[in-house]
Biopython code that builds the backbone (N, CA, C, O; Angstrom):
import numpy as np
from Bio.PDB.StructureBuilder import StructureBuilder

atoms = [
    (1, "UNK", "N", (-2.831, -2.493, 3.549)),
    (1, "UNK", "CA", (-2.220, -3.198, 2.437)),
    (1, "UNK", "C", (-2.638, -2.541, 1.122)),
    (1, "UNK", "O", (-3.779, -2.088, 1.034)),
    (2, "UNK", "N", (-1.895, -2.468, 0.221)),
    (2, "UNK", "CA", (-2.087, -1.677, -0.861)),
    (2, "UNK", "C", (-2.360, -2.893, -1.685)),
    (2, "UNK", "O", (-2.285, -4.035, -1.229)),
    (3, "UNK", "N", (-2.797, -2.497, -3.360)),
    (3, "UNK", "CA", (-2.948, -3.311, -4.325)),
    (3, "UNK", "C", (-2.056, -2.779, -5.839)),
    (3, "UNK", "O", (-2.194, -1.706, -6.426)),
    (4, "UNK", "N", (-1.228, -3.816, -6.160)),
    (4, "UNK", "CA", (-0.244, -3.223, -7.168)),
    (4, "UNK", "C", (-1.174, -3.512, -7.845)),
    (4, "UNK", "O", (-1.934, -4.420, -7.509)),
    (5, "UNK", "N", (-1.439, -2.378, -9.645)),
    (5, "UNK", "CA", (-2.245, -3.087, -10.630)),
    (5, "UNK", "C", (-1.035, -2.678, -11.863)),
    (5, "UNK", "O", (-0.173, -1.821, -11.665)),
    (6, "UNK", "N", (-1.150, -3.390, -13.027)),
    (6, "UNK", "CA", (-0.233, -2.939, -14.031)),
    (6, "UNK", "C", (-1.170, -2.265, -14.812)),
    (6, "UNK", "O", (-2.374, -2.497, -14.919)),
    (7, "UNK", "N", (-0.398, -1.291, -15.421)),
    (7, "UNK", "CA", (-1.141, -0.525, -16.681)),
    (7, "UNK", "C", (-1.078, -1.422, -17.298)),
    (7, "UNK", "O", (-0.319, -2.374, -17.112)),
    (8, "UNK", "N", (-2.531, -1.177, -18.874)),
    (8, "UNK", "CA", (-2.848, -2.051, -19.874)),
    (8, "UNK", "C", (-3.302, -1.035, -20.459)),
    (8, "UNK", "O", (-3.975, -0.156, -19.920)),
    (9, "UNK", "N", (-2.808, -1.098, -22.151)),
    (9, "UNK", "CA", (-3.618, -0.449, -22.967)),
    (9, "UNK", "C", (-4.938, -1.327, -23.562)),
    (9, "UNK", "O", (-5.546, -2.376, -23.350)),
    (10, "UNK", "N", (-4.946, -0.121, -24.481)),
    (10, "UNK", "CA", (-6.708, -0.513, -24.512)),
    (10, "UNK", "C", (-7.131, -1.981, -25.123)),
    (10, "UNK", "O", (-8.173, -2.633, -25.043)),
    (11, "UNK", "N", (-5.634, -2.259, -25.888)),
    (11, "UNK", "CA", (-5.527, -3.822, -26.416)),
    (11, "UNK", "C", (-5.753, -4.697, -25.942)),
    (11, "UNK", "O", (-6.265, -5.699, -26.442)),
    (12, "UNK", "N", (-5.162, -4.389, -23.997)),
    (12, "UNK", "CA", (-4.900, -5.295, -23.079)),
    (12, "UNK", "C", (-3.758, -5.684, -22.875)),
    (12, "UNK", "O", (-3.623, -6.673, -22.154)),
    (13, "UNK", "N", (-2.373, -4.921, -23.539)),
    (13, "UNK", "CA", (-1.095, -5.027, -23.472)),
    (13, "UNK", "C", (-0.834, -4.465, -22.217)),
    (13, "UNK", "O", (-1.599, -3.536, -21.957)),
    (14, "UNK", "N", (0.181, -4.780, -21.160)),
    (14, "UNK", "CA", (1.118, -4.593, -20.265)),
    (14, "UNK", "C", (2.499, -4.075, -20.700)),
    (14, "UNK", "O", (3.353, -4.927, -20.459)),
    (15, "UNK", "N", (2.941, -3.096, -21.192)),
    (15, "UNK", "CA", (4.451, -2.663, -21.250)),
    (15, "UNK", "C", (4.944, -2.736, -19.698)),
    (15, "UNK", "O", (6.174, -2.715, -19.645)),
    (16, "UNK", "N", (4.450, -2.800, -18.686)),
    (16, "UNK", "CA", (5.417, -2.995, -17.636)),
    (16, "UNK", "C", (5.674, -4.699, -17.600)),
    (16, "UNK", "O", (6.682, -5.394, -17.472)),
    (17, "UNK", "N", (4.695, -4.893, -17.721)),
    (17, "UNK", "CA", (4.598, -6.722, -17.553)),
    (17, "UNK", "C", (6.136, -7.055, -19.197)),
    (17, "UNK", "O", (7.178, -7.709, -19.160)),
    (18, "UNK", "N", (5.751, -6.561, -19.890)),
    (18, "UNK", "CA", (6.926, -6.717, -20.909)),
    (18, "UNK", "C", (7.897, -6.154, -20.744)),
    (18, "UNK", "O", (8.651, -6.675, -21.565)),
    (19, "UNK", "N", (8.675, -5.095, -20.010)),
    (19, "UNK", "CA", (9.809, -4.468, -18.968)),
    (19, "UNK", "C", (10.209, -5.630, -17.775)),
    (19, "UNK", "O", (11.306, -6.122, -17.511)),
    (20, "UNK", "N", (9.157, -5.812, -17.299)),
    (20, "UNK", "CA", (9.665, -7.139, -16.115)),
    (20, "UNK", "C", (10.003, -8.331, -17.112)),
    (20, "UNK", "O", (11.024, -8.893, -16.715)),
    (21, "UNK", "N", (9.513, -8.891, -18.232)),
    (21, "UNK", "CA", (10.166, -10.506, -18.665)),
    (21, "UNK", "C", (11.599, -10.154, -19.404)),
    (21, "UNK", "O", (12.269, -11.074, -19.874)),
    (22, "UNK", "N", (12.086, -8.644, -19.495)),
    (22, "UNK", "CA", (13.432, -8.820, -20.128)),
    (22, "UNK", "C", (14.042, -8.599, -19.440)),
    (22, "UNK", "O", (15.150, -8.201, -19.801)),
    (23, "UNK", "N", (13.789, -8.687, -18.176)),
    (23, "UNK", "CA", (15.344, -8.378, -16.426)),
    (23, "UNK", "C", (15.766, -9.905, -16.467)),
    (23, "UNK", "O", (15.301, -10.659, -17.321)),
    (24, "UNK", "N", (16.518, -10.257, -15.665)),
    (24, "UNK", "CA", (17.518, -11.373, -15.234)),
    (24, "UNK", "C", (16.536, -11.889, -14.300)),
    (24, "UNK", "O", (15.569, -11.147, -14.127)),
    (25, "UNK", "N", (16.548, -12.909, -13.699)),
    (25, "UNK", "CA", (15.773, -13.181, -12.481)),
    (25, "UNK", "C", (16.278, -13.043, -11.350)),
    (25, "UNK", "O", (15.620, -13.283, -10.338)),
    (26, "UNK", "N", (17.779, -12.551, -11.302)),
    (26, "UNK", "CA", (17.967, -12.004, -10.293)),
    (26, "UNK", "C", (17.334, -10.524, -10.085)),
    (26, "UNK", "O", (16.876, -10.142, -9.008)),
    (27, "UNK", "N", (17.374, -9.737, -11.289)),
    (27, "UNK", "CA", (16.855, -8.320, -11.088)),
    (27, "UNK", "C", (15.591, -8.333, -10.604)),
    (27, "UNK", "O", (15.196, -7.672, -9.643)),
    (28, "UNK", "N", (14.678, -9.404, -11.548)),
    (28, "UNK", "CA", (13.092, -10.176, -11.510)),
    (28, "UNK", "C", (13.225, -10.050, -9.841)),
    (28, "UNK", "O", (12.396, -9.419, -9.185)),
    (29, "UNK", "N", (14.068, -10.549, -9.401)),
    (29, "UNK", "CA", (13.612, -11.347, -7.715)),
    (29, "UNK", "C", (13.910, -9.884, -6.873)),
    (29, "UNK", "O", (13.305, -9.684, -5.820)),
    (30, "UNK", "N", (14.456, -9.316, -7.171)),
    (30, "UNK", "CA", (14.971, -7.929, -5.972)),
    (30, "UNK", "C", (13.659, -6.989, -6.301)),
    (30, "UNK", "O", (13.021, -6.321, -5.489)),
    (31, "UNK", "N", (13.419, -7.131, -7.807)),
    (31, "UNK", "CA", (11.847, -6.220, -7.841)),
    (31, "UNK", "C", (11.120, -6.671, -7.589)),
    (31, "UNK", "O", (10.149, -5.923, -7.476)),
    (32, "UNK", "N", (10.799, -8.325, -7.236)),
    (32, "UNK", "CA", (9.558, -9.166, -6.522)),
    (32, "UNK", "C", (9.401, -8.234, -5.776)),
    (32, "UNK", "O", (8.494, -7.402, -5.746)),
    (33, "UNK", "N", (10.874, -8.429, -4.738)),
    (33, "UNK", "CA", (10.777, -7.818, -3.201)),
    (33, "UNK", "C", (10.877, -6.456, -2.841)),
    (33, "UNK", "O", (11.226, -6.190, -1.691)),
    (34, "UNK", "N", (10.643, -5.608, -3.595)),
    (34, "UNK", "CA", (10.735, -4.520, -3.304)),
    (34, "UNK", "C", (8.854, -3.975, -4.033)),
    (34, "UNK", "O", (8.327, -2.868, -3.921)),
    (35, "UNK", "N", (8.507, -4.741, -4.456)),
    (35, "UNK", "CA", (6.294, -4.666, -5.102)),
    (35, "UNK", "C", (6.162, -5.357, -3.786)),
    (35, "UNK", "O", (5.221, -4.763, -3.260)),
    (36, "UNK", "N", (6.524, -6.161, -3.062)),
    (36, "UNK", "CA", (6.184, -6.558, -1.855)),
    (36, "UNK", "C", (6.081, -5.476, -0.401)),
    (36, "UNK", "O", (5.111, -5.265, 0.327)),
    (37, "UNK", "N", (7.144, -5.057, -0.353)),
    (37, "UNK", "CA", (7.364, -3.963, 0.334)),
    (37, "UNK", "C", (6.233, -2.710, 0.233)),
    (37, "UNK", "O", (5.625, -2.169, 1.157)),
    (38, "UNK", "N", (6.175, -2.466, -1.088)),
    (38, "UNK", "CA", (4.993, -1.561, -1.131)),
    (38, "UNK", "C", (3.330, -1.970, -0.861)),
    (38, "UNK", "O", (2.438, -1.231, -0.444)),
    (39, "UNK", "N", (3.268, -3.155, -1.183)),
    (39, "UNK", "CA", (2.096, -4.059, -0.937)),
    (39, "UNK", "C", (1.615, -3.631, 0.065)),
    (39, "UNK", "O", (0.589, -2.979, 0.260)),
    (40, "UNK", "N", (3.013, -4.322, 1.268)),
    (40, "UNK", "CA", (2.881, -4.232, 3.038)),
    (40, "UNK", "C", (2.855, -3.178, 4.022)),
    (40, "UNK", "O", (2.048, -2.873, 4.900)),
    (41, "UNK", "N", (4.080, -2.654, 3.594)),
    (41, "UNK", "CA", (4.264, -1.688, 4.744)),
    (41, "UNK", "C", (3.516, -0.327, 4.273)),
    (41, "UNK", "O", (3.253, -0.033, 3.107)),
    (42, "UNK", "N", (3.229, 0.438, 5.433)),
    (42, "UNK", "CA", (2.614, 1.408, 5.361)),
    (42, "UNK", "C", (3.276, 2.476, 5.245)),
    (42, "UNK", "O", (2.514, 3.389, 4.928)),
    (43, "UNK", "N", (4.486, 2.859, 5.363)),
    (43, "UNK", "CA", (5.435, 3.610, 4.946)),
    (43, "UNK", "C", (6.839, 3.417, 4.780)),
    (43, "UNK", "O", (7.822, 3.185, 5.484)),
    (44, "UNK", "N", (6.444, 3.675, 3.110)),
    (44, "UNK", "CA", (7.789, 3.038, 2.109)),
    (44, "UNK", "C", (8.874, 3.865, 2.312)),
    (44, "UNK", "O", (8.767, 4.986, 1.815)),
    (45, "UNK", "N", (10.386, 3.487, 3.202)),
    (45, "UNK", "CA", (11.103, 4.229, 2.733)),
    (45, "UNK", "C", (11.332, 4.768, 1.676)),
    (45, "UNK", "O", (11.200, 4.035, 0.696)),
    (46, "UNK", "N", (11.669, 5.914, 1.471)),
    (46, "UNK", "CA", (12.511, 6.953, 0.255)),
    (46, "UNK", "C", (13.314, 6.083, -0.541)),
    (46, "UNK", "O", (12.925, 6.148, -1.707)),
    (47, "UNK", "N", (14.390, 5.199, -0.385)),
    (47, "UNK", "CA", (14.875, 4.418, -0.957)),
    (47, "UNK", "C", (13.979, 3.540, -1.925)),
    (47, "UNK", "O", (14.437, 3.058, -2.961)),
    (48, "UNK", "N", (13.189, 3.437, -1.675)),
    (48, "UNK", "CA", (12.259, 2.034, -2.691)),
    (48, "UNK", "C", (11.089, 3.188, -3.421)),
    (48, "UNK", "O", (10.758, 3.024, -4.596)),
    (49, "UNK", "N", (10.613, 4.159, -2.728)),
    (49, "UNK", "CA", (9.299, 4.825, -3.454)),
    (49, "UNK", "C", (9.834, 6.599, -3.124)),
    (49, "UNK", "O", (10.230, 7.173, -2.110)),
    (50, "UNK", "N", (9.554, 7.111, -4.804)),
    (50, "UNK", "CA", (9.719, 8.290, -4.112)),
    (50, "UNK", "C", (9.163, 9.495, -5.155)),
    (50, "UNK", "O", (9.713, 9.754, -6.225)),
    (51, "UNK", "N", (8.141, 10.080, -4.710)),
    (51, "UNK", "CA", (7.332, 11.479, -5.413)),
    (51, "UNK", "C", (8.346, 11.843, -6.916)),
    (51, "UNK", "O", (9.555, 11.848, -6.686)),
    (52, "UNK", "N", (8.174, 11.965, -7.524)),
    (52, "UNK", "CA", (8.471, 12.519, -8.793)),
    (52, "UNK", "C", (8.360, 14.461, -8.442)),
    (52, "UNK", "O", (7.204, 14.880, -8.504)),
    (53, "UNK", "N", (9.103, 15.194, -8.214)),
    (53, "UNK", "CA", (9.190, 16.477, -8.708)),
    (53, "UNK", "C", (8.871, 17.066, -9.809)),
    (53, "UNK", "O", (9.736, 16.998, -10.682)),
    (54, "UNK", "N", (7.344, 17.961, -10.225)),
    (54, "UNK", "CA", (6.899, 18.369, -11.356)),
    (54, "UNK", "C", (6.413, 17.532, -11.905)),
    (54, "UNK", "O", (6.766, 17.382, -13.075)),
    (55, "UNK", "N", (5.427, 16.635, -11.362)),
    (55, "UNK", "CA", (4.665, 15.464, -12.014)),
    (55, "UNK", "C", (3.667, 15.680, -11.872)),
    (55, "UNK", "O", (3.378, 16.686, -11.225)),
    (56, "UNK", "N", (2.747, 14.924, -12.355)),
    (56, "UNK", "CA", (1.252, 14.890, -12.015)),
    (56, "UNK", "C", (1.189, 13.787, -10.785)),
    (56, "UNK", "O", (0.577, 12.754, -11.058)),
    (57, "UNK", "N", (1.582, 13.861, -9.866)),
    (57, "UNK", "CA", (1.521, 12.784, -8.803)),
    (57, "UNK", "C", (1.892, 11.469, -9.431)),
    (57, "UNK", "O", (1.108, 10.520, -9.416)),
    (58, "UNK", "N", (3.094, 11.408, -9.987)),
    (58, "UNK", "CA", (3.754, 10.220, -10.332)),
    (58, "UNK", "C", (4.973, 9.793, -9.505)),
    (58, "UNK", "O", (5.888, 10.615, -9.557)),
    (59, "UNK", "N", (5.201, 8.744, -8.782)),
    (59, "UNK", "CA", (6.279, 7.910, -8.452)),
    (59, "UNK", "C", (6.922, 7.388, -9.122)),
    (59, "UNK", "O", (6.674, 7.173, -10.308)),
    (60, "UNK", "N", (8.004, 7.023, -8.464)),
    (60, "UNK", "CA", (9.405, 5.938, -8.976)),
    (60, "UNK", "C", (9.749, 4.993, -7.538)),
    (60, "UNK", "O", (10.257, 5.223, -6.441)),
    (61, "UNK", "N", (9.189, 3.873, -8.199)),
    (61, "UNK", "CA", (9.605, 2.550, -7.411)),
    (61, "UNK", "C", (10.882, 2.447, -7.878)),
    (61, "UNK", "O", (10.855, 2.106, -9.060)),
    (62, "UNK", "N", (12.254, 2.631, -7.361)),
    (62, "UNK", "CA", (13.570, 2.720, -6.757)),
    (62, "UNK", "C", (14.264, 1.515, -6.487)),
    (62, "UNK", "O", (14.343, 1.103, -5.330)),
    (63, "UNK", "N", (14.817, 0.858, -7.516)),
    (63, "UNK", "CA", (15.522, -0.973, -7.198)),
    (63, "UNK", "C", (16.579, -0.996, -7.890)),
    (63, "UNK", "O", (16.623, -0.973, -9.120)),
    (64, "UNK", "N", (17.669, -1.052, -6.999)),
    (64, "UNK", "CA", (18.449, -1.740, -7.196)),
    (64, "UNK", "C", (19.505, -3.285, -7.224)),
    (64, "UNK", "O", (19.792, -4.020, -6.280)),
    (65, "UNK", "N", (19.900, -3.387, -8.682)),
    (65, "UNK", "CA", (19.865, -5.042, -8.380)),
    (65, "UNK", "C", (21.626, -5.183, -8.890)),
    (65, "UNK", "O", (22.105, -5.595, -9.947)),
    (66, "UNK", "N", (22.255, -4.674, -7.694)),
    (66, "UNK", "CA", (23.601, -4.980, -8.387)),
    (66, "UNK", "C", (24.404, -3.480, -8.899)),
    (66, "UNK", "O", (24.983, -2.673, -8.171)),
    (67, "UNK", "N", (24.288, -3.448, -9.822)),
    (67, "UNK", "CA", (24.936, -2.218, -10.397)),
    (67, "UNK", "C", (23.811, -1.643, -11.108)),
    (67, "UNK", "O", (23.616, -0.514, -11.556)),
    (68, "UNK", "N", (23.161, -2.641, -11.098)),
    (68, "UNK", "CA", (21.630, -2.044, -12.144)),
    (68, "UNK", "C", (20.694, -1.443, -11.652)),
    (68, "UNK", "O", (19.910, -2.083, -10.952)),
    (69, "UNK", "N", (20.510, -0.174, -11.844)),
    (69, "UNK", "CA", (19.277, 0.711, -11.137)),
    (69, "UNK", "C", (17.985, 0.788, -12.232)),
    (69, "UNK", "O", (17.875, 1.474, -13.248)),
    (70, "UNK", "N", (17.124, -0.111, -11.670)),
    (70, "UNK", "CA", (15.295, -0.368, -11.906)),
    (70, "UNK", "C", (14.620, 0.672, -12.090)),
    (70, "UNK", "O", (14.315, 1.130, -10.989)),
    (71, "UNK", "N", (14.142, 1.415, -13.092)),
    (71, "UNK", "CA", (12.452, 2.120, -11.789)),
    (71, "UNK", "C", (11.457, 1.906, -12.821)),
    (71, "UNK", "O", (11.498, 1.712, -14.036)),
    (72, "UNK", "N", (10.757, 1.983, -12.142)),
    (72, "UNK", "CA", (9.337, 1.637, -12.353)),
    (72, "UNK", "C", (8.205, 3.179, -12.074)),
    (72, "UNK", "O", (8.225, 3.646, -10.936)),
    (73, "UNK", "N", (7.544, 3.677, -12.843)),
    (73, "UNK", "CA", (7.107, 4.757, -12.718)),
    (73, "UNK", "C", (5.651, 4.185, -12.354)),
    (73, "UNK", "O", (5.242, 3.069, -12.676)),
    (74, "UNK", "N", (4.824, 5.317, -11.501)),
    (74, "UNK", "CA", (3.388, 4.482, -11.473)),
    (74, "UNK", "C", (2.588, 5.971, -10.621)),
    (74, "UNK", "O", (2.943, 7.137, -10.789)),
    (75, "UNK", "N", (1.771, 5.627, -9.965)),
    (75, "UNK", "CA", (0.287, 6.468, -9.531)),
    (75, "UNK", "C", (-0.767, 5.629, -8.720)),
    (75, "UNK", "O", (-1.340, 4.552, -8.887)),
    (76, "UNK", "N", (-0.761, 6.502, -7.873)),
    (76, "UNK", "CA", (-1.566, 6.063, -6.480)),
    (76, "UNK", "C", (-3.125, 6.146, -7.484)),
    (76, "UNK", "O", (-3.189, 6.871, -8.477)),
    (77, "UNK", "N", (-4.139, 5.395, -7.076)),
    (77, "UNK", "CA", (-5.340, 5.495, -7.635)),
    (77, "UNK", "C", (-6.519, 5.166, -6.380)),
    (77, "UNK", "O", (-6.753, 3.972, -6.194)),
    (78, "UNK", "N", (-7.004, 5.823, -5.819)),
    (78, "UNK", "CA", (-8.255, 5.788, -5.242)),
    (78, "UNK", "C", (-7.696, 4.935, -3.651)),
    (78, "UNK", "O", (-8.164, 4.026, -2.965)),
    (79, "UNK", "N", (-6.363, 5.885, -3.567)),
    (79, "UNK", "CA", (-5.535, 5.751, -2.099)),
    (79, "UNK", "C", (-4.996, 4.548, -1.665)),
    (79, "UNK", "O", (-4.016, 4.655, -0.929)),
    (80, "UNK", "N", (-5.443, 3.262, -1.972)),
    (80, "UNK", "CA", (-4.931, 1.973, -1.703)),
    (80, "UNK", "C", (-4.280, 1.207, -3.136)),
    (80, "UNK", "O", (-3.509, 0.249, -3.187)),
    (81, "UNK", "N", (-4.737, 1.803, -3.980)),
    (81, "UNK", "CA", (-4.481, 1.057, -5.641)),
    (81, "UNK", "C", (-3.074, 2.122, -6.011)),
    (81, "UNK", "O", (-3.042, 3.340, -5.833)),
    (82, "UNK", "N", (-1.810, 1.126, -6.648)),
    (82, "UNK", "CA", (-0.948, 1.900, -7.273)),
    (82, "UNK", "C", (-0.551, 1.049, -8.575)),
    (82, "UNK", "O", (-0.113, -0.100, -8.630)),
    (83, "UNK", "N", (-0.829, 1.934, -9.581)),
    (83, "UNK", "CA", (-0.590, 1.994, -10.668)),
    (83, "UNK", "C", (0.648, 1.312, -11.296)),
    (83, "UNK", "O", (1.427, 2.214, -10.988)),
    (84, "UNK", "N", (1.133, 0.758, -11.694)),
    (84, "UNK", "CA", (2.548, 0.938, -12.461)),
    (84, "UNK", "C", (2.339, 1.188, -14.049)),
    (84, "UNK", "O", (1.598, 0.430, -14.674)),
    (85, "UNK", "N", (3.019, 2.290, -14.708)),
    (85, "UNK", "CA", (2.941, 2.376, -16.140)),
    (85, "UNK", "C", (3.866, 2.253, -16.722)),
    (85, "UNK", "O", (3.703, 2.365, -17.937)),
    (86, "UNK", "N", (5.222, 1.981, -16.264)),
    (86, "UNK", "CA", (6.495, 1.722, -17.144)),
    (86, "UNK", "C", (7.888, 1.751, -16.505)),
    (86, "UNK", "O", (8.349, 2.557, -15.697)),
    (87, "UNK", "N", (8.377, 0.796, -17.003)),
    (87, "UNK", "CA", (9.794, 0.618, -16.708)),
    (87, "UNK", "C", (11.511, 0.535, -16.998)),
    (87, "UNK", "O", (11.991, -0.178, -17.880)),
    (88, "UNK", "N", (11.865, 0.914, -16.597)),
    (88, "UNK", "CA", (13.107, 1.287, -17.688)),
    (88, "UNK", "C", (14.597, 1.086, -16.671)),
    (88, "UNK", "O", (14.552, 1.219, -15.448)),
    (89, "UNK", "N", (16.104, 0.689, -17.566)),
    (89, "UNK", "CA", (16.981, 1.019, -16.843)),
    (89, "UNK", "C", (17.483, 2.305, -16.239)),
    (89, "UNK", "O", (17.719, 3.025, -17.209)),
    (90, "UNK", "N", (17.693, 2.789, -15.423)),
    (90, "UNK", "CA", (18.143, 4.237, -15.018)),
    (90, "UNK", "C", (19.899, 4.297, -15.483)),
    (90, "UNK", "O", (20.803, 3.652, -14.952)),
    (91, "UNK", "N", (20.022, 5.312, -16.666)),
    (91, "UNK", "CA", (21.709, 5.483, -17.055)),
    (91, "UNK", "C", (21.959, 6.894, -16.722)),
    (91, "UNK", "O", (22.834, 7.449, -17.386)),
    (92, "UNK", "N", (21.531, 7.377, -16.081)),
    (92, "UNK", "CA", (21.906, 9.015, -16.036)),
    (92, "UNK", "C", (20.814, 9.249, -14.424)),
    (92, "UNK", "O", (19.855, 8.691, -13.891)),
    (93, "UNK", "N", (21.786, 10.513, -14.156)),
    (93, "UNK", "CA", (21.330, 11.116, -12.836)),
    (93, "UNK", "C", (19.636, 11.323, -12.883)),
    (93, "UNK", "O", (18.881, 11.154, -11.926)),
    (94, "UNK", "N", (19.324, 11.659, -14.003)),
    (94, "UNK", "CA", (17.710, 12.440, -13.805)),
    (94, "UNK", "C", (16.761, 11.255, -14.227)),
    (94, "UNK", "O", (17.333, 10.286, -14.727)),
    (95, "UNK", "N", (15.428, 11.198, -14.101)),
    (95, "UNK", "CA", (14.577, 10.487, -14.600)),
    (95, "UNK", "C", (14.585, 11.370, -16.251)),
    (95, "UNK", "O", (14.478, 12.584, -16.420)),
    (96, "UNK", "N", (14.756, 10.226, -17.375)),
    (96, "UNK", "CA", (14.244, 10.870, -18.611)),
    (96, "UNK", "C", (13.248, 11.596, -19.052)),
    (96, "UNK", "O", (12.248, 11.339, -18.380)),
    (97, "UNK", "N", (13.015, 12.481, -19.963)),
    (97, "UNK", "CA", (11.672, 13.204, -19.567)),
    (97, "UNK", "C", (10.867, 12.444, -20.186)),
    (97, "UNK", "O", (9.687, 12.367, -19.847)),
    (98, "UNK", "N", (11.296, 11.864, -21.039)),
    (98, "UNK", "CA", (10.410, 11.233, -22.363)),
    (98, "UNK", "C", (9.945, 9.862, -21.427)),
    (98, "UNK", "O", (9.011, 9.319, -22.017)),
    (99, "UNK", "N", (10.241, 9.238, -20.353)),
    (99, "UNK", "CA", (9.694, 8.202, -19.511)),
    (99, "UNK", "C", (8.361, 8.847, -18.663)),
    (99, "UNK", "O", (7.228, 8.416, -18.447)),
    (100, "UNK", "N", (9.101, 10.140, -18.283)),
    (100, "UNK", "CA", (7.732, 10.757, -17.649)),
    (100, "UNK", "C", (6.535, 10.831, -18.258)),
    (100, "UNK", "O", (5.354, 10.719, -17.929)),
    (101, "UNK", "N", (7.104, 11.033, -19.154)),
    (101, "UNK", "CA", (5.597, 11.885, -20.279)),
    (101, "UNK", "C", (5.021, 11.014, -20.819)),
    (101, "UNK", "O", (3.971, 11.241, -21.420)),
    (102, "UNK", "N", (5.663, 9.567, -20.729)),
    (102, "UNK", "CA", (5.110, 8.024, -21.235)),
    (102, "UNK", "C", (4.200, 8.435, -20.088)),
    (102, "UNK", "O", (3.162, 9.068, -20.277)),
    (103, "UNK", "N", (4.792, 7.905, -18.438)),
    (103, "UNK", "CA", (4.054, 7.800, -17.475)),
    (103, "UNK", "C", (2.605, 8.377, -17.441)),
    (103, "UNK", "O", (1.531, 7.782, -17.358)),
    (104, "UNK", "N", (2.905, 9.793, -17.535)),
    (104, "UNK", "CA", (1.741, 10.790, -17.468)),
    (104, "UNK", "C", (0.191, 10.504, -18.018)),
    (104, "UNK", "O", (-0.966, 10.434, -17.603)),
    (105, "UNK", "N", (1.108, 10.366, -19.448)),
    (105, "UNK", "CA", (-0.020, 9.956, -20.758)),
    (105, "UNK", "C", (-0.771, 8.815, -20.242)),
    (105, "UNK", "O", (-1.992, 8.909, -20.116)),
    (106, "UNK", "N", (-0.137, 7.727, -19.928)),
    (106, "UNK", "CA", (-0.989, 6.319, -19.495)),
    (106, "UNK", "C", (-1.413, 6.509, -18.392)),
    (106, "UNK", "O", (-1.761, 5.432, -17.908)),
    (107, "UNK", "N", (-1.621, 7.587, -17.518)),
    (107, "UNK", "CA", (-2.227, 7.451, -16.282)),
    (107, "UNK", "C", (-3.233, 8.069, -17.056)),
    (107, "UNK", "O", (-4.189, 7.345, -17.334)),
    (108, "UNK", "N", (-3.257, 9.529, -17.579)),
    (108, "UNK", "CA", (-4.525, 9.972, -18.098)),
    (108, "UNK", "C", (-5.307, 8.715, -19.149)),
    (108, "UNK", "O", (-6.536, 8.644, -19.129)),
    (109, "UNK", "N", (-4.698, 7.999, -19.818)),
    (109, "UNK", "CA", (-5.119, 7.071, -20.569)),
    (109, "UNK", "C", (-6.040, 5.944, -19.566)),
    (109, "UNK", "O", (-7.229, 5.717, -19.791)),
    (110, "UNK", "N", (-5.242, 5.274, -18.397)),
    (110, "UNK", "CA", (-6.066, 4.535, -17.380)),
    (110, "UNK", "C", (-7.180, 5.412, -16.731)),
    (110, "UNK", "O", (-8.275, 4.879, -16.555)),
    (111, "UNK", "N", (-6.988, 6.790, -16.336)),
    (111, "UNK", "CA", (-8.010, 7.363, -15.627)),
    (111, "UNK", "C", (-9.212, 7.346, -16.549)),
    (111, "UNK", "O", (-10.238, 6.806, -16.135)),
    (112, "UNK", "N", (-9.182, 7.990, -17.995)),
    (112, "UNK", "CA", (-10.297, 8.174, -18.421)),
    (112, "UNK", "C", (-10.829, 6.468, -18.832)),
    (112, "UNK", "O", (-12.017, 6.385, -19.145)),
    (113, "UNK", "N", (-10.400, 5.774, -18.836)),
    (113, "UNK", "CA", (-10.654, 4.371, -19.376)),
    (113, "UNK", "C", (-11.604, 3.992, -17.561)),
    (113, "UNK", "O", (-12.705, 3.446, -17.491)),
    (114, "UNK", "N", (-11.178, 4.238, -16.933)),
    (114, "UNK", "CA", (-11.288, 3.942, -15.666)),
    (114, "UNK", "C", (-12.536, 4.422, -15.195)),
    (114, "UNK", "O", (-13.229, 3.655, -14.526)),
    (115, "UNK", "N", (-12.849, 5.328, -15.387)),
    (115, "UNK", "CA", (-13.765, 6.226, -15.123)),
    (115, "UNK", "C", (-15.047, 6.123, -16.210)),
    (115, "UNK", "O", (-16.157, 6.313, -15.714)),
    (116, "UNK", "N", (-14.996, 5.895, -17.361)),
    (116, "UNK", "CA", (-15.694, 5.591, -18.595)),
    (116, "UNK", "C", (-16.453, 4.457, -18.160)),
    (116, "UNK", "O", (-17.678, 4.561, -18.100)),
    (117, "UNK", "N", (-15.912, 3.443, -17.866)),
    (117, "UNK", "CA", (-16.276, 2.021, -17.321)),
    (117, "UNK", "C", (-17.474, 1.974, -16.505)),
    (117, "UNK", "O", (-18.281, 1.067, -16.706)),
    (118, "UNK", "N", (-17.668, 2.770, -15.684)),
    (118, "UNK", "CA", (-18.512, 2.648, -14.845)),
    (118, "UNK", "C", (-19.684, 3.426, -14.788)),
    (118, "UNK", "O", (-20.506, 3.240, -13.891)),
]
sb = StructureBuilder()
sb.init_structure("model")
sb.init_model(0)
sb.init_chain("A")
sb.init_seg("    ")
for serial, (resi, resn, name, xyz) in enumerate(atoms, 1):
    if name == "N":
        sb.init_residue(resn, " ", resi, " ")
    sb.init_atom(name, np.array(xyz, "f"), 0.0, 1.0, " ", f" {name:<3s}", serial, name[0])
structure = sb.get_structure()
């Protein structure tokens, strides 16, 4: 079983947690079930989770709710812990770069925060 955690800046803000309260609750409920899925099963279809190409080991949690395509960018952390750092509608074929490079930044931002801590 894995453990979803949300990114937080150093404030203690959640931008994913503020990406999830402006969906519909129908969108809300198909991305419940698809953070569930990753929770449980031990291997996430391609459809719901899938490697980022030219990343720093960043994913895209993959939801669709209707016509509306979800993702959620995030990072495996210490093999059972996955990250989420941001979320956005998908309007075009590619992941934006400027979402990536959000992603990136806040993982290095959680790692060194992460690591400092202890």
């Amino acid at each position: 079983m894995r453990i979803v955690e949300f990114y937080k800046t150093e404030n203690g803000e959640s931008p994913v947690q503020k990406f999830f309260d402006s969906l519909s609750s129908k969108q809300m409920q198909k991305t419940s079930w698809v953070l569930m899925l990753i929770k449980e099963i031990p291997h996430v279809p391609i459809n719901y989770l899938k490697k980022l190409v030219g990343t720093d080991e960043l994913w895209e949690l993959r939801i669709n709710a209707g016509n509306t395509k979800i993702r959620v960018l995030c990072f495996f952390h210490n093999g059972k812990t996955i990250v989420l750092t941001s979320g956005f509608i998908k309007k075009s074929q590619k992941t934006p770069k400027n979402e990536i490079d959000m992603a990136e930044n806040r993982k290095k931002d959680y790692l060194r925060r992460h690591y400092n801590e202890r």
